[in-house]
C-alpha positions as CSV (number, residue, x, y, z in Angstrom):
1,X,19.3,6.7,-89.1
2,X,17.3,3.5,-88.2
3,X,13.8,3.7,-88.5
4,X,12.6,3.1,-84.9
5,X,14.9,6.2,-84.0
6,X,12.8,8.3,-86.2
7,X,9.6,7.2,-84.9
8,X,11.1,7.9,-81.2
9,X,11.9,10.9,-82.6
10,X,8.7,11.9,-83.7
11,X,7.0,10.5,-80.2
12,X,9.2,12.8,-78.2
13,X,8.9,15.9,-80.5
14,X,4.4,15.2,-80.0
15,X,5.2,14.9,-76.5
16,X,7.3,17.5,-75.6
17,X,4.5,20.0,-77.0
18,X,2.2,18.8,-74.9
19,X,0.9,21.2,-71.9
20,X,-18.5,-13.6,-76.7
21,X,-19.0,-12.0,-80.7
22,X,-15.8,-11.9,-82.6
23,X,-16.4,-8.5,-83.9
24,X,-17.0,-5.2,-82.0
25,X,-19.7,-3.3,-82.1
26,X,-19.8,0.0,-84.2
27,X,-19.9,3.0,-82.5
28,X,-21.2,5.7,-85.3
29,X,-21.0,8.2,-83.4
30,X,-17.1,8.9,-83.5
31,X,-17.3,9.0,-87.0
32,X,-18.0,12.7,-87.2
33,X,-14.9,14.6,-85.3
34,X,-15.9,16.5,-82.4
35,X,-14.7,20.0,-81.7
36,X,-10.7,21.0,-81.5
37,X,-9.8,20.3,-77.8
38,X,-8.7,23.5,-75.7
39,X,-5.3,25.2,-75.3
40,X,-5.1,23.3,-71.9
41,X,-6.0,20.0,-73.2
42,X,-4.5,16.7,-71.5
43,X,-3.3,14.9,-74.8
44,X,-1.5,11.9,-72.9
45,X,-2.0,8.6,-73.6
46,X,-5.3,7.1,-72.6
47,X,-4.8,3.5,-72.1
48,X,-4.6,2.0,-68.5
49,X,-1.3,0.1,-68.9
50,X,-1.3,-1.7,-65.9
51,X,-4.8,-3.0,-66.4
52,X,-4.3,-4.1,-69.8
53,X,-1.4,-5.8,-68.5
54,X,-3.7,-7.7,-66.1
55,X,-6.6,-8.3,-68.7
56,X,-4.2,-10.1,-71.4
57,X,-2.3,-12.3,-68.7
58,X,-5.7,-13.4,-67.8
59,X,-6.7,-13.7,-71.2
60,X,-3.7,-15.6,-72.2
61,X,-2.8,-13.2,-75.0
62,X,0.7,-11.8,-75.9
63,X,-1.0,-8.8,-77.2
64,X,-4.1,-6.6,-78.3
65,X,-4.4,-5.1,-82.2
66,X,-7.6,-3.0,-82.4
67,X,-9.3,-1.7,-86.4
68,X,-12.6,-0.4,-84.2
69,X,-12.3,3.2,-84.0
70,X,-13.2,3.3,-80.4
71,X,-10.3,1.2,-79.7
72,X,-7.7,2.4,-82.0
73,X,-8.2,5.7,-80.3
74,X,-8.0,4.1,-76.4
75,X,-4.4,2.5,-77.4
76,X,-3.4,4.8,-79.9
77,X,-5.0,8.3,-79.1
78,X,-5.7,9.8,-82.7
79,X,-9.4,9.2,-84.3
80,X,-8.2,8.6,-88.0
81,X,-9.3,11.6,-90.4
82,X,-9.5,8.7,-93.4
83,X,-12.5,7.3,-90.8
84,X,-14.3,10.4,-91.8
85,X,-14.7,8.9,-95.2
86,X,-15.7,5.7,-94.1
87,X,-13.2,3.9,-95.6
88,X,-13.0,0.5,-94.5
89,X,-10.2,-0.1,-92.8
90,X,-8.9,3.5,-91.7
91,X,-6.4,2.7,-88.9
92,X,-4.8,0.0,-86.9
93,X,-3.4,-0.2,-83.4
94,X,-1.0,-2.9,-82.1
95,X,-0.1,-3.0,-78.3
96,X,2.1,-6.3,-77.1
97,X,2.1,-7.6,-73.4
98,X,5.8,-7.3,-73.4
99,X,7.0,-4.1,-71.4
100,X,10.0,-4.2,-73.6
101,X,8.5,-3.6,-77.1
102,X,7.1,-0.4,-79.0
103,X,3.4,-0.2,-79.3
104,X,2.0,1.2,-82.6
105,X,-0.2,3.0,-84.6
106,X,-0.6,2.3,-88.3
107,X,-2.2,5.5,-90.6
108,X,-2.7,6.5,-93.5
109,X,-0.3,8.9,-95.4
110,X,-3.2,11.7,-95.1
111,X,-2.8,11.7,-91.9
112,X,0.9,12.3,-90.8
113,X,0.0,16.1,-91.0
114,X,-2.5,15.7,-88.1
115,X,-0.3,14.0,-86.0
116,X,2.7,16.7,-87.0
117,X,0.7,18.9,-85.2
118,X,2.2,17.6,-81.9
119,X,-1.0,18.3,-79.8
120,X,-1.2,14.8,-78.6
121,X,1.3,12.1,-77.4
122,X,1.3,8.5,-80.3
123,X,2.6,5.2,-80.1
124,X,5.2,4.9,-82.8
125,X,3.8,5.8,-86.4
126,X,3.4,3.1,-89.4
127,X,2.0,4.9,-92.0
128,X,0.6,3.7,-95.5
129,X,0.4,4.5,-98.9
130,X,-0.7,2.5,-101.8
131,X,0.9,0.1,-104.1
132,X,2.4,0.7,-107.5
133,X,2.6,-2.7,-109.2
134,X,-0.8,-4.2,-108.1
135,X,-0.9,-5.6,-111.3
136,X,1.5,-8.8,-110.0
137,X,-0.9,-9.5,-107.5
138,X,-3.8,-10.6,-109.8
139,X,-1.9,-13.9,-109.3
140,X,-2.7,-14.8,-105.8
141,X,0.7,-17.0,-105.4
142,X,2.4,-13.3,-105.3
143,X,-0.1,-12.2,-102.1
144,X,2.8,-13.3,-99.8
145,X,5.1,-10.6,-101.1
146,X,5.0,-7.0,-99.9
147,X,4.1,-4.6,-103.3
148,X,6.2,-1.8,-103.8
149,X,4.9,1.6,-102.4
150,X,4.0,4.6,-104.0
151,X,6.1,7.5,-102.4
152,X,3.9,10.7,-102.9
153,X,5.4,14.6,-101.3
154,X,3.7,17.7,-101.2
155,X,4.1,20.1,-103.5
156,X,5.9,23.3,-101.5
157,X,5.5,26.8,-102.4
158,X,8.2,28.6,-101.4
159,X,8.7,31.5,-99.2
160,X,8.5,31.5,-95.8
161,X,6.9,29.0,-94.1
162,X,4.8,28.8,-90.6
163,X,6.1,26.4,-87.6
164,X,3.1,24.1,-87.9
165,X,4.2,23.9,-92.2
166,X,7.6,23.2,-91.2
167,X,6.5,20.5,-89.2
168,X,4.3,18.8,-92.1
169,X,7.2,19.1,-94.0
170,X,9.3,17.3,-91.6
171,X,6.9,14.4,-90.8
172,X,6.7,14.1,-95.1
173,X,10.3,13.7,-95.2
174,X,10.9,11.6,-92.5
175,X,8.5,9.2,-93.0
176,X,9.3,9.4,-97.1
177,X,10.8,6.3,-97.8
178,X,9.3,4.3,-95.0
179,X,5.8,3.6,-96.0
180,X,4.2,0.7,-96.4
181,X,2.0,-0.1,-99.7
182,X,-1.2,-1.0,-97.9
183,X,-2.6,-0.7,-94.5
184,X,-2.8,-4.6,-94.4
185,X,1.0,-4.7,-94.8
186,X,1.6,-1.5,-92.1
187,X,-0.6,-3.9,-89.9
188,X,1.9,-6.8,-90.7
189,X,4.9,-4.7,-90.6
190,X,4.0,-3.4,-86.5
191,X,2.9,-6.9,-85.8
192,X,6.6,-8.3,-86.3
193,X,8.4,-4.9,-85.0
194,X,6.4,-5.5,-81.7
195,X,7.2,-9.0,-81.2
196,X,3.7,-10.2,-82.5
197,X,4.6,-12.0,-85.4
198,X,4.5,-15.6,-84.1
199,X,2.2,-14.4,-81.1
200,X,-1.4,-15.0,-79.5
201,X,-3.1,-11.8,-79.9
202,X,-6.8,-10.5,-79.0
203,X,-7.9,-8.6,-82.1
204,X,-11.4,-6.3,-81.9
205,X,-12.4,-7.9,-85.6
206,X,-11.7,-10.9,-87.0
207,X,-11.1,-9.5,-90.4
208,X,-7.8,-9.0,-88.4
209,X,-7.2,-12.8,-88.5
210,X,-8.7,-12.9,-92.3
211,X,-5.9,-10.5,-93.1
212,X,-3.0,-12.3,-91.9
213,X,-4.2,-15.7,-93.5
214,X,-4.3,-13.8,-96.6
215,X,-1.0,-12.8,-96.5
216,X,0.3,-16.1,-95.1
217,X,1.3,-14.8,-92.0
218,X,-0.1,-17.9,-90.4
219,X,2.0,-18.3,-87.1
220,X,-0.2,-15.2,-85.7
221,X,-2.6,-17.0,-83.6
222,X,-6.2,-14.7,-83.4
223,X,-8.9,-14.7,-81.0
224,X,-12.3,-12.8,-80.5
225,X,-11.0,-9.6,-78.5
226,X,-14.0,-7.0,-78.3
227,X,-15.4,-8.5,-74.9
228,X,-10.6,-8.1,-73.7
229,X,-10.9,-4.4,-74.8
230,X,-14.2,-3.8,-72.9
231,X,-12.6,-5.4,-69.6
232,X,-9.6,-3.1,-69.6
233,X,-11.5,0.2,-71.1
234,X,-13.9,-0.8,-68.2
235,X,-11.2,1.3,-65.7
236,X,-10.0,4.1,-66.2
237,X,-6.9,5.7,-65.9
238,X,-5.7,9.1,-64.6
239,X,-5.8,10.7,-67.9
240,X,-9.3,9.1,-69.0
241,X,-10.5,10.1,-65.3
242,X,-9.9,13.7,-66.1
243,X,-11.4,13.3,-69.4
244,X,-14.6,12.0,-68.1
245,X,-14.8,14.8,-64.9
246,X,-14.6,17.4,-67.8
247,X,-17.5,16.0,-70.3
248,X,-19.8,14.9,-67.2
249,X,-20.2,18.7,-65.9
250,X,-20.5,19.9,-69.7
251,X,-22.9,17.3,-70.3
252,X,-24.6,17.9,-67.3
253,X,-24.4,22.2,-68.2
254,X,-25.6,21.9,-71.3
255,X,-28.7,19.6,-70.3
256,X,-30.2,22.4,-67.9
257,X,-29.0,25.2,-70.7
258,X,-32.0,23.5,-72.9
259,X,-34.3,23.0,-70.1
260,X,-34.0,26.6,-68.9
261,X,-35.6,27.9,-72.7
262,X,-38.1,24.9,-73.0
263,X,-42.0,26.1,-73.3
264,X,-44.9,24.9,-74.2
265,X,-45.2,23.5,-78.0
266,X,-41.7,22.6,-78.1
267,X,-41.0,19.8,-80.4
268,X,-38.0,16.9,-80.2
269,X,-36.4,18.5,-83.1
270,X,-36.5,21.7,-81.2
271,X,-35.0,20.1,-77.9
272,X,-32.1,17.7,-80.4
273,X,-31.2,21.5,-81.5
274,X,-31.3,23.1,-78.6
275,X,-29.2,20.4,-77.1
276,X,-26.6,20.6,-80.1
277,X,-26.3,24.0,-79.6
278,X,-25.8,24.0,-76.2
279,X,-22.8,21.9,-75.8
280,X,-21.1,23.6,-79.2
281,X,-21.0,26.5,-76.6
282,X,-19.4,24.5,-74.8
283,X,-16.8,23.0,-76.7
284,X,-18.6,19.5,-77.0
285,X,-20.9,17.2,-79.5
286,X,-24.1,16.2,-78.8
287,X,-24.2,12.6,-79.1
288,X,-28.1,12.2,-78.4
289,X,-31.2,13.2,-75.8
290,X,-34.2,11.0,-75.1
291,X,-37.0,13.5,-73.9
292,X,-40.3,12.7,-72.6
293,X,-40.1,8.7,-72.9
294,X,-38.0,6.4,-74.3
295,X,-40.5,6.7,-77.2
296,X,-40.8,10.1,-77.1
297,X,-43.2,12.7,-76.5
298,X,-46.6,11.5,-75.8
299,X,-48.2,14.5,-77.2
300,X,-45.6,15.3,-79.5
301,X,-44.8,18.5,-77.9
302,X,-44.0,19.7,-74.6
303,X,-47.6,20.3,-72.6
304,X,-48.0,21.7,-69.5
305,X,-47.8,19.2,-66.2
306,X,-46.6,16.0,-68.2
307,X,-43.7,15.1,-66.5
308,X,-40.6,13.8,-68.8
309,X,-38.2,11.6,-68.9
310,X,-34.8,13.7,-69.9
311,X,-31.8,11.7,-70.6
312,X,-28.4,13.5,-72.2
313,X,-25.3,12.1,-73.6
314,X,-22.4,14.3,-75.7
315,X,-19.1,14.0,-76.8
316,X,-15.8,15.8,-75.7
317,X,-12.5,14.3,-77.1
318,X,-15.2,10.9,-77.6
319,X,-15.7,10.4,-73.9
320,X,-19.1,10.2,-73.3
321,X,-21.5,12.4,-70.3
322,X,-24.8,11.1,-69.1
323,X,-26.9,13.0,-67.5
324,X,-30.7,12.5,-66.3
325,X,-33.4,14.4,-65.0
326,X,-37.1,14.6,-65.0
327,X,-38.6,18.0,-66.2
328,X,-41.7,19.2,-65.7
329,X,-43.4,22.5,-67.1
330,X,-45.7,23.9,-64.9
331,X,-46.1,23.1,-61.3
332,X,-45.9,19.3,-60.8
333,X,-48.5,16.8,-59.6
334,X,-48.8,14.6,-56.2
335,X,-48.0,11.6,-58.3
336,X,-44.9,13.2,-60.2
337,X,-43.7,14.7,-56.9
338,X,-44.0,11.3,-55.1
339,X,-42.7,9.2,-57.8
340,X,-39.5,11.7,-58.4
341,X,-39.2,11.6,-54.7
342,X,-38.7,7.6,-54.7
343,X,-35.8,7.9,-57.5
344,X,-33.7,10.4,-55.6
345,X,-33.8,7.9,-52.2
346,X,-33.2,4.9,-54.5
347,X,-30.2,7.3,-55.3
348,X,-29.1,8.7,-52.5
349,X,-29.1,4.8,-50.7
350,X,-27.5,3.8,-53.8
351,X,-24.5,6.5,-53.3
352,X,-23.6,5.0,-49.9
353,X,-23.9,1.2,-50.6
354,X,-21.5,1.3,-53.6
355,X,-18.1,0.5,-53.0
356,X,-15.3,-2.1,-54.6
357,X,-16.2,-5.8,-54.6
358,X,-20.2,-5.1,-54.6
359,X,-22.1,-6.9,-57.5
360,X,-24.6,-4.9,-60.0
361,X,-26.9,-7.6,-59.0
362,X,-27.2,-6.4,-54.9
363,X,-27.3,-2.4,-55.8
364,X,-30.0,-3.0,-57.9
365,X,-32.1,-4.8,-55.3
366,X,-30.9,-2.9,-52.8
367,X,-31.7,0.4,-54.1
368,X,-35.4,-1.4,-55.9
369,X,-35.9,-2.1,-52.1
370,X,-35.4,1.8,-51.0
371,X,-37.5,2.7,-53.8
372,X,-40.7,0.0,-53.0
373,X,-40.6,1.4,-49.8
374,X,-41.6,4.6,-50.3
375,X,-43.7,4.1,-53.8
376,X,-44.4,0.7,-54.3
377,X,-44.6,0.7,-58.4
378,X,-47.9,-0.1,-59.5
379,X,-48.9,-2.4,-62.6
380,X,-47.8,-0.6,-65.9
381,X,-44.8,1.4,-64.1
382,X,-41.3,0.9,-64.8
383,X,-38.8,1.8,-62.1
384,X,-35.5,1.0,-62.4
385,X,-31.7,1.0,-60.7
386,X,-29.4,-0.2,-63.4
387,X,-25.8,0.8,-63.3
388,X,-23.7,0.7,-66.3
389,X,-19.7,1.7,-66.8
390,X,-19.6,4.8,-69.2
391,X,-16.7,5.7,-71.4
392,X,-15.7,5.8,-74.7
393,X,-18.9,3.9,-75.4
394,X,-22.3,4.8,-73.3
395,X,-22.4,1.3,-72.2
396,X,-18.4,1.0,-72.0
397,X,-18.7,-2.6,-70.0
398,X,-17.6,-6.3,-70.7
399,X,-20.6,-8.8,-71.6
400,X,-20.7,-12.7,-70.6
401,X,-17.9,-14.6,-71.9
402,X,-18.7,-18.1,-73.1
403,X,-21.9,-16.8,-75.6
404,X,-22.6,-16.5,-78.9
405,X,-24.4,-13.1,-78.7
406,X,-24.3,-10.5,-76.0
407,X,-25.5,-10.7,-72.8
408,X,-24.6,-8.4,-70.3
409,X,-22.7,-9.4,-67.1
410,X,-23.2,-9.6,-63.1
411,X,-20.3,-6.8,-62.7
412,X,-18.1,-6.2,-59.9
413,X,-17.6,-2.3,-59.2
414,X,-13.8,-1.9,-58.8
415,X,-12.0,1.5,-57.8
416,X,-12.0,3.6,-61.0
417,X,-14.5,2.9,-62.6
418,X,-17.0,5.3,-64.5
419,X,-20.7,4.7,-64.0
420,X,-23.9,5.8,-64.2
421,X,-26.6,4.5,-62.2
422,X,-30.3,4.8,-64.7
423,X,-33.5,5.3,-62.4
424,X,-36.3,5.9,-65.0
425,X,-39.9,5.3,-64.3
426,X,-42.3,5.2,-66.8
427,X,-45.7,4.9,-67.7
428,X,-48.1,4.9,-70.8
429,X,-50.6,7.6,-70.1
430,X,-48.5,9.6,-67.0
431,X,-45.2,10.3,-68.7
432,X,-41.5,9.2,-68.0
433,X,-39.3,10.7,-65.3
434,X,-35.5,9.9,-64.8
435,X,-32.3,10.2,-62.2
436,X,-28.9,9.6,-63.6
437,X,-25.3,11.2,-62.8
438,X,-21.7,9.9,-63.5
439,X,-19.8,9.0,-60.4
440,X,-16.0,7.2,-60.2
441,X,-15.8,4.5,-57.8
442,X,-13.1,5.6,-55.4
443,X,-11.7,3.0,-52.3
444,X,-14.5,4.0,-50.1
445,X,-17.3,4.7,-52.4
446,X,-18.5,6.9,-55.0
447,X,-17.4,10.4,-55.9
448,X,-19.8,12.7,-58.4
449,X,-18.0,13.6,-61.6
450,X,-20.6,16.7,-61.4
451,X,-23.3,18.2,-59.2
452,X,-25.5,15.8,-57.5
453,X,-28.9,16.8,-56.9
454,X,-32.6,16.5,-56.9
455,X,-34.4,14.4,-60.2
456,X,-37.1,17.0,-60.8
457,X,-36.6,20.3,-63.0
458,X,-39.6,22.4,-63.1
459,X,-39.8,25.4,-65.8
């Protein structure tokens, strides 16, 4: 049997159980695994093919290959359990422009028993292993040749076996003798069985391009491709879209779950653990939560009438939530009513402006208009209306081509996209108060991801 057959073969069998800077920027926060997805779990593919389609003719690239996490998981929809370790160079993911030819995901030989487990849909599989006569390659005229691979099976104990053993067992056997020795020449070997080997390719980190000099696979032409991945993963598709619905209302749950048991005295460590344990309950990983300011709270504990600033971001399947709200304990003041009262109109005006082909640049002054007009900020106070696409990264947007560092872009909202829009106001000596809820841009406008309503919480 040829190989590619076997890899289909595997593909079907996962499916058919299924109910500017040249490198990225690291996103730590996938490299702890987040809870097992449910029994009803969408484990399609994520990536938006017709977008990325778009993006690289644009780009001028015959093809993205991705070693950041965040994008090895968007084309190849399996977070690396070698990543838990930290080791350097985990996983690859190689997706050509051409219809016509396979996309891939290279992995380790740990974890072909993951992927056995069918509860997601892969590209086709290159796994690795290690090499057995590195020896030869102290000479670096021999760094052109492929090593030979170590071929390693588990040991079996025999009896009966479960399905989900059986099906490590398979995966083992199938995959035995087609291993590659390293993950360098996996990456090398799904290059050229994609059609990539004399290609133009956008690659998330340029140790990509280091690789294939190295090996003197020098026809591979390889350009800075952070800023291409951020431009497709900027809209979503139908399975991200579900995704995102599901972690905004968790998110958003178990936000108010932690709010509803604050008092007074509560530290930040006691809200970062409420918060954690909140969306555990709820099948999700708490990623982070900014409370009182962005610096904190002022008194270092939660005191009666100090309005705060309350901003929540967790984890399901590594699509983030964002959620905002301004929590007061105690009954509130004039000034926190009045200032809370100007970030839900800049919000509300904000909700019916928004639709396709509108610049970030005209909500923001648009909405900073409908918030002067009814509290005029005064010297000190920060009010702001500053959207941002959310995703598999918080701020999951392209940045201005053309620099050498990262500035952020004049964006265009386009139909299905995933957004937040931030109205915080703060000030040294009152407190912080915030507003923020994920919303999809839809033909016409905006549709909530989760409830919609007032800024202010009051316990």
């Amino acid at each position: 049997m040829e190989r590619r057959d076997v890899l289909k073969g595997i593909a079907v069998g996962a499916t058919g159980a299924l109910v500017g800077p040249s490198t990225a920027e690291a996103n730590w926060g996938l490299i702890a695994p987040g809870p097992t997805p449910p029994g009803d779990f969408d484990g399609r593919l994520l990536v938006n093919k017709p977008r990325a389609y778009a993006v690289m003719d644009q780009e001028g690239v015959d093809g993205l290959v991705a070693l950041n996490p965040v994008n090895v998981f968007y084309l190849g929809n399996y977070f690396s359990y070698e990543l838990q370790k930290l080791r350097a160079i985990p996983s690859f993911a190689v997706f050509p422009r051409a219809e016509d030819q396979p996309a891939f995901l290279v992995v380790a030989g740990s974890d072909l028993m993951h992927i056995a487990n069918g509860d997601r849909e892969y590209p086709e599989i290159i796994p690795y292993s290690s090499p057995t006569n590195w020896q030869e390659f102290r000479n670096p005229d021999n760094w052109h040749r492929e090593p030979a691979t170590a071929t390693r099976m588990r040991r079996i104990t025999e009896g009966a076996l479960t399905p989900r053993e059986q099906g490590w067992i398979d995966i083992q056997q199938r995959f035995g003798g087609l291993q590659a020795p390293t993950p360098e020449w996996a990456l090398i070997r799904a290059l050229e069985e994609s059609g990539l080997g004399k290609a133009k390719i956008a690659v998330d980190d340029m140790r990509i391009a280091d690789i294939l000099q190295t090996f003197g696979r020098k026809e591979t032409t390889c350009v800075p491709g952070d800023n291409t991945f951020r431009k497709i993963r900027m809209i979503k598709s139908e399975v991200e879209l579900g995704h995102m619905r599901h972690v905004a209302r968790v998110n958003q749950a178990a936000c108010m779950a932690m709010l509803e048991q604050l008092d007074r005295g509560a530290t930040k460590a006691d809200i970062d653990q409420l918060f954690m344990v909140e969306a555990a309950k709820r099948g999700a990983k708490a990623m982070w939560i900014a409370a009182g300011t962005i610096g904190g709270l002022p008194n270092e504990e939660v005191v009666e009438r100090q309005p705060m600033m309350i901003d929540a971001v967790c984890q399901v399947n590594f699509y983030h939530g964002d959620f905002g709200r301004t929590f007061v304990l105690g009954e509130p003041t004039d000034e926190t009513l009045a200032r809370t009262n100007a970030l839900k109109v800049g919000w509300e005006v904000a909700r019916e402006v928004i639709r396709p082909g509108m610049k970030y640049s005209e909500l923001r002054k648009i909405a900073g208009d409908a918030i002067a007009k009814v509290n005029p900020a005064p010297d000190g106070v920060i009010f702001g209306a500053g959207p941002h696409s959310v995703g598999l990264q918080h701020t999951d947007q392209p940045y201005r081509d053309g620099l050498p560092f990262v500035v952020w872009d004049d964006l265009t909202f386009e139909e299905n996209m995933t957004l937040t829009v931030d109205f915080p106001a703060q000030e040294i000596g009152w407190g912080g108060a915030h507003l923020e809820d994920l919303v999809v841009v839809t033909k016409h406008g905006v549709e909530p991801l989760a409830t919609v309503d007032g800024p202010l919480v009051v316990g």
